[in-house]
mmCIF file as gemmi writes it, N, C-alpha and C atoms, coordinates in Angstrom:
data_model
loop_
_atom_site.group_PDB
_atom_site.id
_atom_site.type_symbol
_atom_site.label_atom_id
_atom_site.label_alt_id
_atom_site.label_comp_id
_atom_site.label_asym_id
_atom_site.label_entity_id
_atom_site.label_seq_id
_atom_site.pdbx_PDB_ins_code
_atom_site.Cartn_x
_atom_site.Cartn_y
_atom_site.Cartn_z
_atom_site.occupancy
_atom_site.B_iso_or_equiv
_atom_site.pdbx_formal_charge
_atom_site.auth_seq_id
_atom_site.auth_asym_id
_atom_site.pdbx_PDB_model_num
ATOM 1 N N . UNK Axp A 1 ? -16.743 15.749 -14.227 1 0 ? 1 A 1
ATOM 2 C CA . UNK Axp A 1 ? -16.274 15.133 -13.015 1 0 ? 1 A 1
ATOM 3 C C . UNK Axp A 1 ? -17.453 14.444 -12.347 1 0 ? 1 A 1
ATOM 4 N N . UNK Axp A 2 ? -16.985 13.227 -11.707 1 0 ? 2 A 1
ATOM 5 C CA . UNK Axp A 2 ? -18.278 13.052 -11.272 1 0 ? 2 A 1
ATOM 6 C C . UNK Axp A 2 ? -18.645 12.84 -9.57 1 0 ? 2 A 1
ATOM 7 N N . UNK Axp A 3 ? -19.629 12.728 -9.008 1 0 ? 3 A 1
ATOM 8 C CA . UNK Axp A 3 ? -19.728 12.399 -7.696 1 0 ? 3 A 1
ATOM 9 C C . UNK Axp A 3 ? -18.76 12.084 -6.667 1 0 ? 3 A 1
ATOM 10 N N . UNK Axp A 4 ? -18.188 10.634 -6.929 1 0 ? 4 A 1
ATOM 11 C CA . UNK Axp A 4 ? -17.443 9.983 -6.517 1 0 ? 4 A 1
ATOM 12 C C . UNK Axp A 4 ? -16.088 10.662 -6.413 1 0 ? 4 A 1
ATOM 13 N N . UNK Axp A 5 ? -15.628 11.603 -7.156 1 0 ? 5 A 1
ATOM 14 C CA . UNK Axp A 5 ? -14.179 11.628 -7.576 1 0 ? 5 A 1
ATOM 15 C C . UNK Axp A 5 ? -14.602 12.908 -6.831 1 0 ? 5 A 1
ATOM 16 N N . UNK Axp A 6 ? -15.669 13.837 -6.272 1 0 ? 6 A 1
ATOM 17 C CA . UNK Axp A 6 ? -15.351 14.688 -5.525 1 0 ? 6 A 1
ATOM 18 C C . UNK Axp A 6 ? -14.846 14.934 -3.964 1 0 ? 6 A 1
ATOM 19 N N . UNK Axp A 7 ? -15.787 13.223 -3.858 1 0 ? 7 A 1
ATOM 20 C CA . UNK Axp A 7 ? -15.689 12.602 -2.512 1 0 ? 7 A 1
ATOM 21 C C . UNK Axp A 7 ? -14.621 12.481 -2.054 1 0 ? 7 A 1
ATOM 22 N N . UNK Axp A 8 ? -13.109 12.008 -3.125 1 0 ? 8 A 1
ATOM 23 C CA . UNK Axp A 8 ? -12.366 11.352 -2.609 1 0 ? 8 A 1
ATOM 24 C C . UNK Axp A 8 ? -11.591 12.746 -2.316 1 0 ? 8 A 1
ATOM 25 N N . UNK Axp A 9 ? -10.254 12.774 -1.026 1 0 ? 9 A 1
ATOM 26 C CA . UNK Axp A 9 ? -9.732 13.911 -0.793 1 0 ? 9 A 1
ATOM 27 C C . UNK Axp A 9 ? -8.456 14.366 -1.955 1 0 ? 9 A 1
ATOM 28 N N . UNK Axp A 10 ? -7.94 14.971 -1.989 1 0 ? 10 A 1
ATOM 29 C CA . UNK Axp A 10 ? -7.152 15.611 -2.828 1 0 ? 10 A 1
ATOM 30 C C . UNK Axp A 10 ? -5.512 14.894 -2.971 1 0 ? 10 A 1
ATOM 31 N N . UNK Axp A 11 ? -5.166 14.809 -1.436 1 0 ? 11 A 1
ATOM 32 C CA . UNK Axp A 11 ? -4.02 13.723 -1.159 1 0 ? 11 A 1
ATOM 33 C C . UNK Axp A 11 ? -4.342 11.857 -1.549 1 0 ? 11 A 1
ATOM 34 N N . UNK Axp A 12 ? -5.865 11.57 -1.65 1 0 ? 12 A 1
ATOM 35 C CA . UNK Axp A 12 ? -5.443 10.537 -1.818 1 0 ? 12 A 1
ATOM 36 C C . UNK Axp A 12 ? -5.102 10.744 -3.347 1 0 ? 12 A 1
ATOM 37 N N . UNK Axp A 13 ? -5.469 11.03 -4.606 1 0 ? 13 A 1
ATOM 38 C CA . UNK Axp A 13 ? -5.626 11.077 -5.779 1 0 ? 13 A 1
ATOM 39 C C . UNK Axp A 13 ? -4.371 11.434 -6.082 1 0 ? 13 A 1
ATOM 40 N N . UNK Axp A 14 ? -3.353 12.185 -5.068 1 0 ? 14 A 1
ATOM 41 C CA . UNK Axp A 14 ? -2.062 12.12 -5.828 1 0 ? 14 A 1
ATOM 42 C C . UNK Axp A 14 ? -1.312 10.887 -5.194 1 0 ? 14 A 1
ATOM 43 N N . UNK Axp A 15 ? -1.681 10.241 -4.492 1 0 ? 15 A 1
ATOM 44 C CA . UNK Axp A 15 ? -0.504 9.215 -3.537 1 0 ? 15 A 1
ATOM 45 C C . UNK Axp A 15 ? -1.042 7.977 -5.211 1 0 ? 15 A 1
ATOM 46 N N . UNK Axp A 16 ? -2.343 7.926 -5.496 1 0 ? 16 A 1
ATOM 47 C CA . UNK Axp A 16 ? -2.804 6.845 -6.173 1 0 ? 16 A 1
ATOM 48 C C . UNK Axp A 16 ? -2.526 6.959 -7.83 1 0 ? 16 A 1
ATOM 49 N N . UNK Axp A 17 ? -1.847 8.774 -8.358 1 0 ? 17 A 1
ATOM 50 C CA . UNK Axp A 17 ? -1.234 8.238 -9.535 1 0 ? 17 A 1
ATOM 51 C C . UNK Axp A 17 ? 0.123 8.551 -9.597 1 0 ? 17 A 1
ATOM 52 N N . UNK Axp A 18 ? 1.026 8.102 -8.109 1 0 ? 18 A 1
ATOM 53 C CA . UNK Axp A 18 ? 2.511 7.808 -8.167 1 0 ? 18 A 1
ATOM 54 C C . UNK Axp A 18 ? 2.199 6.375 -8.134 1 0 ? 18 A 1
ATOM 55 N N . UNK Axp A 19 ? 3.006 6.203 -9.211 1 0 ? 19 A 1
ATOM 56 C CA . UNK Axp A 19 ? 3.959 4.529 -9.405 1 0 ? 19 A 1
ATOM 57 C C . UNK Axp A 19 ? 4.003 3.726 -7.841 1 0 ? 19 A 1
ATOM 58 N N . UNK Axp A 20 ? 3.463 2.479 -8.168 1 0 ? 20 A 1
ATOM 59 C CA . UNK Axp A 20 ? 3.694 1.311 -6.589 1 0 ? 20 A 1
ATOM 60 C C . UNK Axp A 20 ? 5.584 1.614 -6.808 1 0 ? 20 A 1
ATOM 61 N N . UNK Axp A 21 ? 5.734 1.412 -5.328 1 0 ? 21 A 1
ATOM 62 C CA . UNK Axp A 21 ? 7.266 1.483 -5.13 1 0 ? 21 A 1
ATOM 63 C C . UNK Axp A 21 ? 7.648 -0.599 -5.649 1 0 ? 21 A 1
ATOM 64 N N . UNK Axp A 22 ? 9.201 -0.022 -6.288 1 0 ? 22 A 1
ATOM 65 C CA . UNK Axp A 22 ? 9.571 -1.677 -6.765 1 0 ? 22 A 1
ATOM 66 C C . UNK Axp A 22 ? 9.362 -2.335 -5.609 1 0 ? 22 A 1
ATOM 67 N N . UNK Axp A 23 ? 9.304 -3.705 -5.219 1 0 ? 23 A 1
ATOM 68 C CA . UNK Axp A 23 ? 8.779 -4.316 -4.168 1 0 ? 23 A 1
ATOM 69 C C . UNK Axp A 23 ? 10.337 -5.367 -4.226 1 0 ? 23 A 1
ATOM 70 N N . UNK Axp A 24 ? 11.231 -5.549 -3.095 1 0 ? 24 A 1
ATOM 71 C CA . UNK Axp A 24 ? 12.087 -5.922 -3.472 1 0 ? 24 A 1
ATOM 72 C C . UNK Axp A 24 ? 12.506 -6.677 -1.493 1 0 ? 24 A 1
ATOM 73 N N . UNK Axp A 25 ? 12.215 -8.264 -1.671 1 0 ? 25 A 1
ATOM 74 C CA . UNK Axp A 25 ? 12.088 -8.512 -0.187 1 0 ? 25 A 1
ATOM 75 C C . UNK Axp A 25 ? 13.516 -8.623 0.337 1 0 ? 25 A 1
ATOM 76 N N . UNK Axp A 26 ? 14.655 -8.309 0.084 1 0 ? 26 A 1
ATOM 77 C CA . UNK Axp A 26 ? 16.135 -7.89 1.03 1 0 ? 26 A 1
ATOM 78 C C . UNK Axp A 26 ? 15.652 -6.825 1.486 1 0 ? 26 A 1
ATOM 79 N N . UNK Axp A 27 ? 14.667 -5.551 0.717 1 0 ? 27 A 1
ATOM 80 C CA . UNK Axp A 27 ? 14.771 -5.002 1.343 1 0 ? 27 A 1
ATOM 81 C C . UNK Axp A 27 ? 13.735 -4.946 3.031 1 0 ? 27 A 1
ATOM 82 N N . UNK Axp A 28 ? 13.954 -4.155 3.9 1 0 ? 28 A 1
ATOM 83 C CA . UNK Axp A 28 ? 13.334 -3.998 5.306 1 0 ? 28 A 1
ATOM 84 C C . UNK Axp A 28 ? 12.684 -2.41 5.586 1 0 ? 28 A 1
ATOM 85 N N . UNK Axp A 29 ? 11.744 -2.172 6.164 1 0 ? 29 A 1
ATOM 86 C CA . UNK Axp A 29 ? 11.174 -0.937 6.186 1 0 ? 29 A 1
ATOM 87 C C . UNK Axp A 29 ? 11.592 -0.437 7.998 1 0 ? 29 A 1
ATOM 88 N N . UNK Axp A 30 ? 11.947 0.985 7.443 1 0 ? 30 A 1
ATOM 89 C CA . UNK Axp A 30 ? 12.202 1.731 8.602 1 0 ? 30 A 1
ATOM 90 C C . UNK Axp A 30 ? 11.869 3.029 9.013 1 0 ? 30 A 1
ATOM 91 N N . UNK Axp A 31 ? 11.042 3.591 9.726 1 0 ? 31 A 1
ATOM 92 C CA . UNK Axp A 31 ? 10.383 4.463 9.659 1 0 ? 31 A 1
ATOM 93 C C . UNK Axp A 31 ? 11.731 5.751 10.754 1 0 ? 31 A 1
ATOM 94 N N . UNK Axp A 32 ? 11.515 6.973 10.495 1 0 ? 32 A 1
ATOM 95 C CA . UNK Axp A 32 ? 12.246 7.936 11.286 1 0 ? 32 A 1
ATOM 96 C C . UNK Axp A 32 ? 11.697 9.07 11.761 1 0 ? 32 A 1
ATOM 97 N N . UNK Axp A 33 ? 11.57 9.234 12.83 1 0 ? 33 A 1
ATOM 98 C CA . UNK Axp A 33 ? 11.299 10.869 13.166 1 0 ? 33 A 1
ATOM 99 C C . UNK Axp A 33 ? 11.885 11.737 12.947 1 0 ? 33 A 1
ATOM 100 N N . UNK Axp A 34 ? 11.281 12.886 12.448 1 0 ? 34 A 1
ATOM 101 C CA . UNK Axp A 34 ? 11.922 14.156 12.096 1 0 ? 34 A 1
ATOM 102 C C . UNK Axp A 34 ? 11.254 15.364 12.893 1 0 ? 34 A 1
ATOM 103 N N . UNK Axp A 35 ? 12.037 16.804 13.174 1 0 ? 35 A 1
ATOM 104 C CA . UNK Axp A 35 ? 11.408 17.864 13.082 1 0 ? 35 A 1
ATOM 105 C C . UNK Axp A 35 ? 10.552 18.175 12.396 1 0 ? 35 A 1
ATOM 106 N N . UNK Axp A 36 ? 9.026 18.692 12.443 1 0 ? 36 A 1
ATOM 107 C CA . UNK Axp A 36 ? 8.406 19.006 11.633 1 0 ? 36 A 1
ATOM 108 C C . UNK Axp A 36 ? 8.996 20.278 10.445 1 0 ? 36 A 1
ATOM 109 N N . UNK Axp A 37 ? 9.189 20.064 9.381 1 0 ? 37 A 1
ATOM 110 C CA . UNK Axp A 37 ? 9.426 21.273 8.634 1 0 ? 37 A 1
ATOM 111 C C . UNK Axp A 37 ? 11.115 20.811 7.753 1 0 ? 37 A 1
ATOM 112 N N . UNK Axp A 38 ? 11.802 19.602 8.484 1 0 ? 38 A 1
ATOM 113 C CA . UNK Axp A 38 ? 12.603 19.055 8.241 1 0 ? 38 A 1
ATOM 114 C C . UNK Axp A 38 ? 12.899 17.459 7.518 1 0 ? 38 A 1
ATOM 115 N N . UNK Axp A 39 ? 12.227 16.962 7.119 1 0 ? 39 A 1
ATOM 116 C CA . UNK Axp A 39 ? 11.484 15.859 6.204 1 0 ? 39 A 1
ATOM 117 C C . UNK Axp A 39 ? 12.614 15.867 5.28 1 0 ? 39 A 1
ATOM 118 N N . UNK Axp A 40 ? 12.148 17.024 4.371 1 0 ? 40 A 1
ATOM 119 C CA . UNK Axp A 40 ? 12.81 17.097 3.358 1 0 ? 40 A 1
ATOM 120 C C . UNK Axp A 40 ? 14.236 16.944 3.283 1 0 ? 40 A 1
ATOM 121 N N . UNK Axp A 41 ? 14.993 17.703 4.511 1 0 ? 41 A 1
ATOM 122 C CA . UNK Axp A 41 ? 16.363 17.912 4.644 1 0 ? 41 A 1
ATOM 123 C C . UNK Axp A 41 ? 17.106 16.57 5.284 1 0 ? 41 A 1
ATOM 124 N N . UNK Axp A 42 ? 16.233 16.146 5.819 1 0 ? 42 A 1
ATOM 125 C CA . UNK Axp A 42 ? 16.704 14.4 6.429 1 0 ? 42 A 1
ATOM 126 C C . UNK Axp A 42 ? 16.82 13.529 4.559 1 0 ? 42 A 1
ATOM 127 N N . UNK Axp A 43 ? 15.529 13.733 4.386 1 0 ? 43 A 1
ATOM 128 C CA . UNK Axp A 43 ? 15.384 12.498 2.777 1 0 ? 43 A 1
ATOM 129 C C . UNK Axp A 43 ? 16.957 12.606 2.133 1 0 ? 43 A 1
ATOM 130 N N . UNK Axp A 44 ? 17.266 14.212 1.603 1 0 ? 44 A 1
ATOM 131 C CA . UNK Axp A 44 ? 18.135 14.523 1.122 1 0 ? 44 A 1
ATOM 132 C C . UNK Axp A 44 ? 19.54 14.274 1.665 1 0 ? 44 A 1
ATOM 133 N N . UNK Axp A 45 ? 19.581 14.245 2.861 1 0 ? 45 A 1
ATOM 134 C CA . UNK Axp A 45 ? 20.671 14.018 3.657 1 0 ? 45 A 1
ATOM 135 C C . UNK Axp A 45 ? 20.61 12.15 3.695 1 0 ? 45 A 1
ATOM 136 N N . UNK Axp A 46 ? 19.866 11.483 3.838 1 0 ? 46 A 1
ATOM 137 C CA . UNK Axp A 46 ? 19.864 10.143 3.863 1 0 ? 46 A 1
ATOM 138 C C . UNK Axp A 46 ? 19.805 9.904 2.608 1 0 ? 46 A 1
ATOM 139 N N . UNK Axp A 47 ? 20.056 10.551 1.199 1 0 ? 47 A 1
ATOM 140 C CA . UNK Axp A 47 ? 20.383 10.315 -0.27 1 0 ? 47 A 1
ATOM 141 C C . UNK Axp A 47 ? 21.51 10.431 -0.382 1 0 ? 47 A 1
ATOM 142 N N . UNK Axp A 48 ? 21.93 11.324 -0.168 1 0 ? 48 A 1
ATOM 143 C CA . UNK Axp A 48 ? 23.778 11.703 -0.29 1 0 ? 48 A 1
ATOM 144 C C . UNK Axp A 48 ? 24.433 10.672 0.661 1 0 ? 48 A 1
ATOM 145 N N . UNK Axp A 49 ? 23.927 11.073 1.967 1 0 ? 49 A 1
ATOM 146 C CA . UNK Axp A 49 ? 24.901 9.601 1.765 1 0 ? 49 A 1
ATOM 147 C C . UNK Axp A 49 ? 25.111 8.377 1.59 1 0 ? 49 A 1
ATOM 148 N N . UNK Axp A 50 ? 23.945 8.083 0.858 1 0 ? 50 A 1
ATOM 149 C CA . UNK Axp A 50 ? 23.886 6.771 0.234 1 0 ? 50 A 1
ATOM 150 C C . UNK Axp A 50 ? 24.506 6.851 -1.127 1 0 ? 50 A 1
ATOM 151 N N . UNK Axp A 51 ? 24.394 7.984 -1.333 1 0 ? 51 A 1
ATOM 152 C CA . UNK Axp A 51 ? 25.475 8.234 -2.877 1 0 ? 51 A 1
ATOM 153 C C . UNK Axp A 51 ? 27.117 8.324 -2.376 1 0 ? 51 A 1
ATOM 154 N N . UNK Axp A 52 ? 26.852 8.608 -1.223 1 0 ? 52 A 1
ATOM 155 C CA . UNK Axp A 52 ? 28.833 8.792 -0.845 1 0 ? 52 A 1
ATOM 156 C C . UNK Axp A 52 ? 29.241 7.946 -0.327 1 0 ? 52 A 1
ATOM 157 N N . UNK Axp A 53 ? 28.548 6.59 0.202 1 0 ? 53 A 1
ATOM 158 C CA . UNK Axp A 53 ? 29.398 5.911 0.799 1 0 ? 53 A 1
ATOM 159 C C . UNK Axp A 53 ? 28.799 4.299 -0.226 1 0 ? 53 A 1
ATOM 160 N N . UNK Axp A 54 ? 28.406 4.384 -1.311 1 0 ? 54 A 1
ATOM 161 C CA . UNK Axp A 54 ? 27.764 3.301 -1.893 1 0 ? 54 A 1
ATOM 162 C C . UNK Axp A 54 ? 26.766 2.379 -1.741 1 0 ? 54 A 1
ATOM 163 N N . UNK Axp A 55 ? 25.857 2.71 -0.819 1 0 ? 55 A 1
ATOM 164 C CA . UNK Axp A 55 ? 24.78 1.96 -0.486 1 0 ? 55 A 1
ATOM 165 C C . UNK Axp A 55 ? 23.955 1.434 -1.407 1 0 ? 55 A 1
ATOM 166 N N . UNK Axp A 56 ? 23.854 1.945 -2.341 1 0 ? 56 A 1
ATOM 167 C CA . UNK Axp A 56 ? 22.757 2.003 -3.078 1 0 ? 56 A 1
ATOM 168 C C . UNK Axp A 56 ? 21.837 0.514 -3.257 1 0 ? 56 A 1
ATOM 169 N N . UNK Axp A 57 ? 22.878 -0.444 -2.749 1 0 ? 57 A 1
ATOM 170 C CA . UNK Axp A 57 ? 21.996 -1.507 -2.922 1 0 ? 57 A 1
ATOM 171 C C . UNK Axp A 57 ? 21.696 -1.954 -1.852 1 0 ? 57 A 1
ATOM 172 N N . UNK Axp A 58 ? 22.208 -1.188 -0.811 1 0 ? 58 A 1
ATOM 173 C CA . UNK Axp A 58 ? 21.583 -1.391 0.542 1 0 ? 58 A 1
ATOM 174 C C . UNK Axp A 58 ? 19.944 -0.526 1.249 1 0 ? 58 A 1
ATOM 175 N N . UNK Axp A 59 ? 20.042 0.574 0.291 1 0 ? 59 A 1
ATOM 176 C CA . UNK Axp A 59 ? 18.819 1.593 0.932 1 0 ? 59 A 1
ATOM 177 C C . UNK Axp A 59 ? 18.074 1.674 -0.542 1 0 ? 59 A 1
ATOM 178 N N . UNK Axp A 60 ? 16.711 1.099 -0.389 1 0 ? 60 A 1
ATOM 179 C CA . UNK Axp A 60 ? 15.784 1.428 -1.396 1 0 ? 60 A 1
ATOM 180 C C . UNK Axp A 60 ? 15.132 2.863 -1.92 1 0 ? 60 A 1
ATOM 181 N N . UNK Axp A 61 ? 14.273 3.129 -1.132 1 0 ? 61 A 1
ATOM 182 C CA . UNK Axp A 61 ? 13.219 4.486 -1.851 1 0 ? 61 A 1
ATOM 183 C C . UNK Axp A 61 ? 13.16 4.778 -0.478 1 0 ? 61 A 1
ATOM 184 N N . UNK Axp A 62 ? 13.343 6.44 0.013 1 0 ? 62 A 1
ATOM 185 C CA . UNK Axp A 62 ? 13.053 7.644 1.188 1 0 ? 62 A 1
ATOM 186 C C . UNK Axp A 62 ? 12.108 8.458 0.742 1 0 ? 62 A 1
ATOM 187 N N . UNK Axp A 63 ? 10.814 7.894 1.112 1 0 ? 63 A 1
ATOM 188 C CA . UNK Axp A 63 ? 10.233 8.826 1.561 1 0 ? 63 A 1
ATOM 189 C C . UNK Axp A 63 ? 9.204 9.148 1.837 1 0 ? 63 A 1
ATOM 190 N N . UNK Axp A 64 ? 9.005 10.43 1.912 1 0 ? 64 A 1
ATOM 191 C CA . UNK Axp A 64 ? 8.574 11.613 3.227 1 0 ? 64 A 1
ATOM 192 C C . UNK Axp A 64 ? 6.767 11.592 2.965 1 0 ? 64 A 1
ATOM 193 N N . UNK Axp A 65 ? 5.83 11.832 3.844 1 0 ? 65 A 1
ATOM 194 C CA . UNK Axp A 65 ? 4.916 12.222 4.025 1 0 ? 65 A 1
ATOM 195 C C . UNK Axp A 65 ? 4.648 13.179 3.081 1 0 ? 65 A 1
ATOM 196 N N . UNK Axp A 66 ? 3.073 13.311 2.251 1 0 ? 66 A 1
ATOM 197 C CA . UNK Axp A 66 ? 2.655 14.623 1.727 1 0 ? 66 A 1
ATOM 198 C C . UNK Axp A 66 ? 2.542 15.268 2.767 1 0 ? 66 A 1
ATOM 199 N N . UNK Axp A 67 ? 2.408 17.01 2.893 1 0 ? 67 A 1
ATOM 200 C CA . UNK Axp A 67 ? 2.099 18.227 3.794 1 0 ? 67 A 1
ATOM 201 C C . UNK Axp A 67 ? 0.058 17.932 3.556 1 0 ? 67 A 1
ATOM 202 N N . UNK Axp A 68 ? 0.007 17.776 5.117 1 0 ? 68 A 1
ATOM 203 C CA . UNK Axp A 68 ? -1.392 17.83 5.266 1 0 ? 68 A 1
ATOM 204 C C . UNK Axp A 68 ? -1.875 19.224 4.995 1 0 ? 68 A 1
C-alpha cells in the first residue's frame, strides 16, 4: 500500500469504485430530508412506488448518503 492511498479517507475509496450514475438530461435532481436513521426506509419507499405506479421512466437512481 502506499502513502497516498493511506491519506485518502475510507468513504472516499468506496464512493470512487461505484459506477458514475447513467447521466441522462430529462432527468432533474432533487434532494430530500429525512429522519436521521431513516434514509434507507424513504429510498425503499420512493422505489416501490415507483414500481407501483410506473414511473420508472420518470425517477432515475435514489440515493442515500454513506453513514459517516
Amino acid at each position: 500500500m502506499m502513502a497516498d492511498e493511506l491519506e485518502q479517507p475510507v468513504e472516499a475509496q468506496a464512493v470512487e469504485a461505484e459506477a458514475p450514475p447513467e447521466r441522462n438530461e430529462r432527468f432533474k435532481w432533487y434532494i430530500l430530508h429525512a429522519y436521521s436513521g431513516f434514509e434507507r426506509k424513504v429510498r425503499e419507499s420512493i422505489e416501490s412506488r415507483v414500481q407501483a405506479f410506473g414511473l420508472k421512466d420518470r425517477v432515475g437512481r435514489v440515493m442515500i448518503p454513506p453513514n459517516r
